[in-house]
Steps between C-alpha positions, in 0.01 A plus 500: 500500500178424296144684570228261424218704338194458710194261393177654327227519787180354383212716529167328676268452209190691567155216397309707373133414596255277324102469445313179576485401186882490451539814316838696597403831568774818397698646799306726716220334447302329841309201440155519511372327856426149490104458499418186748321247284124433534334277678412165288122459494370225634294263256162356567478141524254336277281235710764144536396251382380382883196694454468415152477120547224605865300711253496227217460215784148671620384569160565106425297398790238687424483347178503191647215591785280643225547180228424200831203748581379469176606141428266408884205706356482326196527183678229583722251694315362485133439860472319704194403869404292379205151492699188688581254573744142332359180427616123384319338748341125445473273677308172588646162566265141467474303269424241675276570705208481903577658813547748539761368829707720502802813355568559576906817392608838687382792334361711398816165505740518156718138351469377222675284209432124599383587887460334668213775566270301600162132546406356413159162637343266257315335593190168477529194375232367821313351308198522244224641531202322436141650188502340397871817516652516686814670871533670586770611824633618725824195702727665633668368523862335182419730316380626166784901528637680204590770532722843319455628394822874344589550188512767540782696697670744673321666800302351675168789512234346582253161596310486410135132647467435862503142621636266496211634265293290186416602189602376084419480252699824433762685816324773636753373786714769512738834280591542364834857372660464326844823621657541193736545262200781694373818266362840519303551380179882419512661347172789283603784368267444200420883404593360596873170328530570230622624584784136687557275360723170545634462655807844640554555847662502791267652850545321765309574843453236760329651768366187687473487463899882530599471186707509139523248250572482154590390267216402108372572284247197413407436373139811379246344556167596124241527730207755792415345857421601427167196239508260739512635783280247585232776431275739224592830495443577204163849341470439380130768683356869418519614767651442425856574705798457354847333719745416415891150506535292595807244305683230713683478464908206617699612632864223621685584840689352681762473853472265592824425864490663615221323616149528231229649612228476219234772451258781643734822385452664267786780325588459139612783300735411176488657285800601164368758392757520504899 
């Protein structure tokens, strides 16, 4: 009778542990705890395209608004900022030959018609001279003043002769302005002018004042400023560059209480168009 020999008993194979990263680790040896992974951040969103395409539709309208604005006002209006505020200037003087020995109003006074403005001091006969002509000379206390008196009313701007000084004939004592003849001198291009007319509505804005006032076509000028330039302007040579030239309008303006300040710069809007 035959003993069988008995079969080999497998052993359970001990795994032995490993690391998250795959690494076997040696016997004895616990694995390291498994960290939980972090949370994924969130990323900001960037504006879509949505508000993208709103943003770039407002800013095109806009556009659009401001250029028809413009494209109406030049339809409507001629306007121009090369202008100024003007008025006559008259020069005021006597009418005999002295020496001026008061002037009485200040620069800026308002004077009205038949005020004495200046005084002037005759010379008076004292002799002859070998010759037989007369010889003249001042008394003093005897001498005879003639008044100047304005010839409307109006504003002193200015007083070329000083007190003392001798003066002819109809030499400038002092310069008058009547403030309610006070007008615009507007130079239009000439591309524009004919679309000027007399008596349309004018919008004018002093900067001097801040303000605008109401204003009149009054007087379109059949000559450019270049007309009356002391030196015109000659074409002769061969090189030729075209320039626009400007026609003067006269608006007349309204200032009411306010100081006139000739010269000012103003901007005119001409309305050529209901």
């Amino acid at each position: 009778m035959s003993v069988q020999a008995p079969e080999p008993q497998t052993l359970p194979t001990t795994e032995r542990p490993e690391r998250p990263d795959g690494i076997v680790l040696p016997d004895g040896v616990a694995a390291p705890p498994v960290q939980p992974a972090p949370p994924a951040r969130s990323r900001r969103r960037l504006p879509g395209r949505r508000v993208l395409f709103a943003g770039g539709g407002v800013v095109l309208l806009l556009a659009i608004a401001f250029g028809y604005n413009t494209w109406q006002t030049g339809q409507m209006y001629v306007s121009t900022e090369n202008a100024q505020l003007t008025g006559q200037m008259v020069q005021v003087g006597a009418l005999n030959a002295g020496k001026v020995d008061a002037i009485l109003p200040n620069i800026g006074a308002a004077v009205h018609k038949g005020d004495v403005i200046a005084q002037v001091v005759l010379p008076s006969q004292v002799g002859t001279t070998q010759s037989g002509q007369p010889k003249v000379d001042y008394l003093g206390a005897g001498d005879t003043r003639v008044d100047v008196k304005a010839p409307f009313d109006g504003v002193i701007v200015a007083t070329p002769s000083a007190v003392g000084s001798t003066v002819a004939v109809g030499t400038p004592i002092v310069t008058m302005v009547d403030p309610s003849q006070l007008w615009v001198n507007a130079n239009i291009e000439e591309t524009n002018i004919t679309r000027v007319k007399v008596g349309q509505p004018v919008t004018v804005h002093v900067d001097a004042l801040g303000s605008d006032v109401p204003g009149k076509v009054e007087v379109i000028t059949p000559a450019t400023s270049a007309t009356f330039s002391v030196i015109p302007s000659s074409n002769a040579s061969g090189n030729f560059t075209k320039v626009t030239q400007l026609v003067p309008v006269r608006i007349s303006v309204s200032l009411g209480n306010h100081q006139p300040l000739l010269g000012a710069n103003v901007a005119v809007k001409i309305k050529v168009a209901e």
